[in-house]
N, C-alpha and C positions, 0 to 999 in steps of 0.2 A: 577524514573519510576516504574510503577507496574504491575503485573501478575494476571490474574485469569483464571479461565475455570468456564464453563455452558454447561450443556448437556442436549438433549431432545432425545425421542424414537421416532419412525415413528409411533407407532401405538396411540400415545399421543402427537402429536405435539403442541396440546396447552400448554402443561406444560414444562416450563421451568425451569429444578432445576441448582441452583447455591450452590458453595463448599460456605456455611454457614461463616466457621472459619477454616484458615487458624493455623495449628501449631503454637505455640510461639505468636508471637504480646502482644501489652499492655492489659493490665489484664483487665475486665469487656467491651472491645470492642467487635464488633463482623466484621469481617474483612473479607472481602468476596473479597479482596484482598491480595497481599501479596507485599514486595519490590522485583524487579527484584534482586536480590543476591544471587550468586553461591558458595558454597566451596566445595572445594577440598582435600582430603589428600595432604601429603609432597608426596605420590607417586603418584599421578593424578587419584587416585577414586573417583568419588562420594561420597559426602557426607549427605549433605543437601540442599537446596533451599530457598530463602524466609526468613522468620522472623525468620527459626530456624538458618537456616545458619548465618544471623545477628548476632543473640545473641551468638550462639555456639560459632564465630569466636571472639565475640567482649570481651568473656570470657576466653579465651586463657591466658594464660602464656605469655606474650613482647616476650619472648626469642623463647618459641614455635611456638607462633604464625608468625612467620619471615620464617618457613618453608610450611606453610599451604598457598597453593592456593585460595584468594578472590574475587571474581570478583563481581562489582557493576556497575549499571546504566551503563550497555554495550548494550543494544539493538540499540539506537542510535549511536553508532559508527560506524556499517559497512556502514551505511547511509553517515556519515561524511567519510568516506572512501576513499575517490578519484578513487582509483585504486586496489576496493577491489577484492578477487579472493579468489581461494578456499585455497589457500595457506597464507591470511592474519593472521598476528602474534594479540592478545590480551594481555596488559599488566597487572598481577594481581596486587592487593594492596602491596605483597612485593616483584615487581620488574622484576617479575621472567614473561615471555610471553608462551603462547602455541598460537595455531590453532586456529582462532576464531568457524572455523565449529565443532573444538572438544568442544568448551565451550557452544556453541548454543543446540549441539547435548545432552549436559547433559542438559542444560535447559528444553529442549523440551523432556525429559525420559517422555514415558507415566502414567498418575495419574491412580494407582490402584482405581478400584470402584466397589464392588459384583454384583450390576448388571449390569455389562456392557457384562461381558462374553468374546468372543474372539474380539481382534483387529480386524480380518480381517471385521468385518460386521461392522465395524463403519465409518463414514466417516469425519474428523477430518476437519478443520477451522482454518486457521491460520491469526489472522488481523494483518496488517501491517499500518504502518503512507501511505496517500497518496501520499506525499511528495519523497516517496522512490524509485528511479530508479529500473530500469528491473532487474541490475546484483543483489541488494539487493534482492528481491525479489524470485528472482532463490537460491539464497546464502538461505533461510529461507527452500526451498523445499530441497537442498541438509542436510541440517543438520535435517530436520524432515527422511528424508531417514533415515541416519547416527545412530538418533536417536531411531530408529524401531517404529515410527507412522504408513507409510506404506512402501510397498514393491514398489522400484522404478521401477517394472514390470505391479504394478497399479494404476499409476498417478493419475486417476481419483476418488483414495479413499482422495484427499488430496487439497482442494479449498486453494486458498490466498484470501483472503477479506479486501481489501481497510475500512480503518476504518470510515470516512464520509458514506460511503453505507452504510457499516450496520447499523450505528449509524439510517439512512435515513431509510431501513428496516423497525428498530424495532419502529421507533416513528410513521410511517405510518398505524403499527397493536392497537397503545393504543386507549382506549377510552375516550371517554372526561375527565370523570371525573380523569383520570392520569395524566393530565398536568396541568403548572402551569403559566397564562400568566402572565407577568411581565410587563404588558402595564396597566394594571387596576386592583390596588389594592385598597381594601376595605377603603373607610376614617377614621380618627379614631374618628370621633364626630358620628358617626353609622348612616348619613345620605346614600341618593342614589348618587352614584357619577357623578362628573359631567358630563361626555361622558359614559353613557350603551353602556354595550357590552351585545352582542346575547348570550346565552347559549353553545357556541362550546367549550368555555375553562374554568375552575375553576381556580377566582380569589385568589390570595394570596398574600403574602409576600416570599421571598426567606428563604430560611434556614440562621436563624441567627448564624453567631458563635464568636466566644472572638478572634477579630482581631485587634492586637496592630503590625499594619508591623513598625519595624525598617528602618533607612534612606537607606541604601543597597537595602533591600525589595521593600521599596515603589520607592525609582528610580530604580529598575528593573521592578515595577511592570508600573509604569509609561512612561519607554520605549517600554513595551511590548504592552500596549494599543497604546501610537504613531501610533506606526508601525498597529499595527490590525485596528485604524481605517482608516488610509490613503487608504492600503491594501483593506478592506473590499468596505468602500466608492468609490473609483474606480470603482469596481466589480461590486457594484449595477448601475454604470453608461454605462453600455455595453448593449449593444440591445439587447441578447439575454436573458436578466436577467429581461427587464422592466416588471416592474405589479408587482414582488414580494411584498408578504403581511403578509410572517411568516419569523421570523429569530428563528432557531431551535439551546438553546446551550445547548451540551452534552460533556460527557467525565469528565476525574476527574478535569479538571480546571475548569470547569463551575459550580462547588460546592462552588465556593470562591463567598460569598456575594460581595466582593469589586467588583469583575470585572464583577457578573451580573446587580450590579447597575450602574457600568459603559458605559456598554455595552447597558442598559435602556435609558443613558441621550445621549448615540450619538447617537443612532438609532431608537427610540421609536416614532420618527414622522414620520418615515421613514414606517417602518413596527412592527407587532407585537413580540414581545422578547418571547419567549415559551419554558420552560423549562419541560423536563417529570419529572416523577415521577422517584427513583432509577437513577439518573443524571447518576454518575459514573460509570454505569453498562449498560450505554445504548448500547455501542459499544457489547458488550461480548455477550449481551441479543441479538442485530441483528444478528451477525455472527452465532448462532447459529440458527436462523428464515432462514439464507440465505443457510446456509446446506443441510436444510429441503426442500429446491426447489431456484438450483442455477439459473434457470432461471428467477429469480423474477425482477435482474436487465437485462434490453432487450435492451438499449441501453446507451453506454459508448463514450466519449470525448477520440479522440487519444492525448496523451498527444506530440506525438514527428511525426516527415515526415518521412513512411517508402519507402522503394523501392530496387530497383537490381541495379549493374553497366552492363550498356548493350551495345552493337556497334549500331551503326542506319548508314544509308548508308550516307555519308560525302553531302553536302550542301554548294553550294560556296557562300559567304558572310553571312550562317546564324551560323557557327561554325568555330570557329578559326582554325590555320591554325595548330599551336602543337598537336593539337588531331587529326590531319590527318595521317589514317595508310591505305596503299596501300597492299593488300593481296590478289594472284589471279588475278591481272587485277582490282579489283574492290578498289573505295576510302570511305574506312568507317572513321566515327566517333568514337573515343571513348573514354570510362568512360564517357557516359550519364547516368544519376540518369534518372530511371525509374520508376516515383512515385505510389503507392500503394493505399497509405492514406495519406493523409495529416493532418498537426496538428490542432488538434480543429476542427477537422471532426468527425461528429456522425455516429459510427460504428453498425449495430445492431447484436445482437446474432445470430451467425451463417451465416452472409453475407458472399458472397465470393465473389472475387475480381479473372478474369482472364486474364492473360497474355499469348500470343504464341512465343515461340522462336525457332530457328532453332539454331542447330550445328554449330560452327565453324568453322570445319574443316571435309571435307570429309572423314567418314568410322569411326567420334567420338563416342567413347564407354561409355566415363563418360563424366562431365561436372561437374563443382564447378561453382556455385550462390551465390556471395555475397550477404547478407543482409545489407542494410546501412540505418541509420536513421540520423534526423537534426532536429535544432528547431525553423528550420523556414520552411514557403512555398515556397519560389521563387527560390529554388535549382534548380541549371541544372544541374552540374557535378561532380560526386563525390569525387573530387578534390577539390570541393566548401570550403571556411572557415565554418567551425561548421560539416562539414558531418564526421560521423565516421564508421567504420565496427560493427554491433552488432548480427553478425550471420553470417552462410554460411550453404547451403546446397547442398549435394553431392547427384548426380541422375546418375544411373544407364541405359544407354540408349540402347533401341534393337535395331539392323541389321534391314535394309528397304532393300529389296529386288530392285535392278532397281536403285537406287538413289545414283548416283555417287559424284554427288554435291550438297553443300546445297542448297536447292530452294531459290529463291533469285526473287519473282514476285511482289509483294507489296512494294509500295514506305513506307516508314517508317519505315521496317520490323525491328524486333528484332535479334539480332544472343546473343548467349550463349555462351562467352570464354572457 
């Protein structure tokens, strides 16, 4: 895996600069990248980052180097995580484990730059795989804290950006002649080709490069198409998807000629194959367009079914008979999942969602709301298989003058444990 930053100013937002050449890396490239790789002192300083950390480490003494903390290709691990927390351990090259949030935290050390000036007036980007659960996700804001990007008193200096958007972003802002359709390339007898295309995209060829994949490679690489087109092809069979007419690929896998000619022969009847210009860099280039005006993406897919555990007044034959709690004189239900949003619902920026509840118990002063989420829609209780707690929040409740009981006048009503 690999690292880069891009920075723009507010008062230049067209201009996006990118870090040119990364320290260290192979000689006469220019690497506007770097490898995700950390090292560490024998006593857990920072060291270096990236190609230099690489090389520094890979230069070491056997003997020395046995005491030097290395860590590589860790971004994806809290992903694979199961049951990551703030307290999850990372394993370095020799053996030895710290804090993943302490290894993130030195990743994430801010990039000195002379004009940037003070931290505080910046507003910092962090993309993430889309694939990555809420706790990952949370887990990247706690280590940019840790880190000193910002002060966790203002959140709101510190966006997470889903790497598909930005990537979607930035390829929304090119102009034509920056892309590269992968549907009609030029013949090579210099005639007109068979099916013209309209002027919206510049024909070519992909970037060629000296690809000799070994048997490993190509059944890995042969696996990974499998899968992407079953995956893919399904996708395109869902209602909400009919009519598409661009397939847009970005990121540093979509540099590899094999798999945009691949990608050409399963889907190129389907839709158009469009590659931008700067492949590798589309992600980094959007997240920093998305900074610039977080509002740009307006509407979002909830990936998971959220809601509260609530009592609702008990219902003979429509609620089983174990969730029957007798409190008061009165027969409630409970652990009813109290849905929010649903999954694969379109949420828009800034919609809000209201619910009313009443006290549980006369003269309550706090209350604790669970949060619970599932990945599916036909939850009723949060007892259900797949439902889990993924939050709770605690409310402070005022004194009501007169109100000895909880009101209790609406058939359905809500009560708050």
């Amino acid at each position: 895996t690999s690292s880069g930053y891009a920075f723009s100013f507010a008062t230049d937002p067209e201009a996006i600069h990118m870090m040119r050449k990364w320290e260290g890396g192979d000689p006469g490239v220019a690497n506007q990248k770097t490898p995700t790789s950390l090292l560490l002192t024998p006593e857990g300083i920072f060291h270096s980052f990236g190609y230099t950390a690489r090389d520094y480490y890979h230069d070491l003494d056997p003997e020395e180097a046995r005491d030097w903390l290395y860590f590589e290709k860790f971004k994806m691990k809290i992903h694979s995580t199961s049951d990551l927390t703030m307290k999850t351990e990372l394993e370095a090259v020799n053996g030895k484990k710290m804090q993943a949030l302490e290894v993130f935290a030195h990743a994430l050390r801010p990039p000195q730059h002379p004009r940037w000036g003070s931290l505080d007036a910046i507003r910092w980007v962090i993309t993430v795989p889309a694939i990555w659960k809420q706790p990952a996700k949370q887990f990247m804001r706690e280590a940019a804290y840790k880190a000193g990007l910002v002060s966790p008193e203002h959140p709101e200096q510190l966006l997470i950006a889903l790497e598909p958007e930005a990537a979607s972003i930035y390829c929304r802002k090119l102009r034509l002649h920056q892309l590269i359709d992968l549907s009609c390339k030029p013949p090579a007898n210099g005639l007109a080709p068979e099916h013209p295309i309209d002027s919206s995209f510049r024909q070519g060829e992909p970037p060629r490069g000296a690809l000799s994949p070994s048997f490993p490679s190509f059944f890995f690489f042969f696996f990974f198409f499998f899968f992407f087109f079953f995956f893919f092809d399904d996708l395109l069979k869902k209602p909400e998807v009919q009519g598409i007419k661009f397939l847009f690929l970005v990121g540093g896998f979509a540099e590899s000629a094999m798999l945009q000619r691949a990608v050409q022969a399963a889907f190129g009847l389907t839709c158009r194959v469009i590659i931008p210009q700067d492949v590798g860099l589309t992600i980094l280039k959007g997240a920093v367009l998305f900074g610039l005006d977080p509002t740009i993406v307006r509407v979002r897919r909830s990936p998971l079914t959220y809601g509260v555990g609530v009592l609702n007044k008990f219902v003979e034959g429509k609620h089983p008979r174990e969730k029957l709690l007798v409190k008061e004189g009165k027969n409630w239900c409970t652990d009813i999942f109290e849905k929010f949003v649903s999954v694969d619902q379109s949420v828009a920026l800034g919609e809000v969602v209201q619910r009313s509840y009443c006290p549980a118990r006369p003269g309550q002063r706090k209350t604790i709301i669970n949060i619970y989420c599932c990945a599916t829609d036909d939850v009723v209780y949060i007892t259900d298989p797949g439902v889990r707690k993924c939050g709770t929040i605690s409310l402070e409740l005022e004194a009501v003058e007169g109100l000895e009981t909880p009101p209790h006048s609406a058939p359905g009503e809500h009560m708050a444990p």
